[in-house]
N, C-alpha and C positions, 0 to 999 in steps of 0.2 A: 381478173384484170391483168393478170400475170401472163397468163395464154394468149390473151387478146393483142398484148403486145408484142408476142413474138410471131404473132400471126404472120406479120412482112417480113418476107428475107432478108432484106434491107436491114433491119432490127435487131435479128438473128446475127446477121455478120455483123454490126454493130458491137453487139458484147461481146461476141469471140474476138474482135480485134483488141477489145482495150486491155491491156497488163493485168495479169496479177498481181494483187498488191501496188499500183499505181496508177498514177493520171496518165491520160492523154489529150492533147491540146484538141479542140475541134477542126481545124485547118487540118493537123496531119491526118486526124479522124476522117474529115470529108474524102483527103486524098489518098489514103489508104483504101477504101471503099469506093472511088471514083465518083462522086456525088457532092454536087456545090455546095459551099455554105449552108443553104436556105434550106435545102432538103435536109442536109442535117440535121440543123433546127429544129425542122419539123419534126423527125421521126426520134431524137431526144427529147423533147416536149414530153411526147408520149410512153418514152423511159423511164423520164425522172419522174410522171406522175405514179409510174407504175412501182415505185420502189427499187429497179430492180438497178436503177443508173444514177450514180449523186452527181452533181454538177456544183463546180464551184468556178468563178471570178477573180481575175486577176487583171486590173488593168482591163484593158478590150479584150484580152485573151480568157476564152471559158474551158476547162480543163473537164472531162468527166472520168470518172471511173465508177467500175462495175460492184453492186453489190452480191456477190456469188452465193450469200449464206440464203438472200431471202428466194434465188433461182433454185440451189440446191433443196430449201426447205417444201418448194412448190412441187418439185417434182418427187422427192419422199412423199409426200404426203398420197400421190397420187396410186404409189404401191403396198 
């Protein structure tokens, strides 16, 4: 499920844009990656089911950040 999520480049860039060790709003997210809202959305959807992206609420504003332990464990695992 791990891989499968990072299949889209979109996805890819995704995680590498967000902080270590913090949030990032999904507006500066979308604009950072050049990708509206809704596509955001979508391809978080598919992060945060995969583990590898938490997603919290604030208000209208939805903040994510990256879980690195569960990306790093995936890919040890694979050596």
């Amino acid at each position: 499920e791990i891989f499968a999520a990072l299949a889209d480049p979109v996805r890819v860039r995704f995680v590498r844009e967000l902080p270590h060790g913090s949030e990032c709003s999904g507006k500066t997210l979308a604009s950072k990656l050049g990708v509206s809202l809704a596509l955001l959305s979508h391809h978080a959807k598919i992060l945060v089911a995969s583990g590898l992206v938490r997603k919290r609420k604030e208000g209208q504003t939805t903040y994510y950040s990256a879980d690195r332990a569960i990306l790093k464990a995936s890919v040890d695992g694979l050596l």
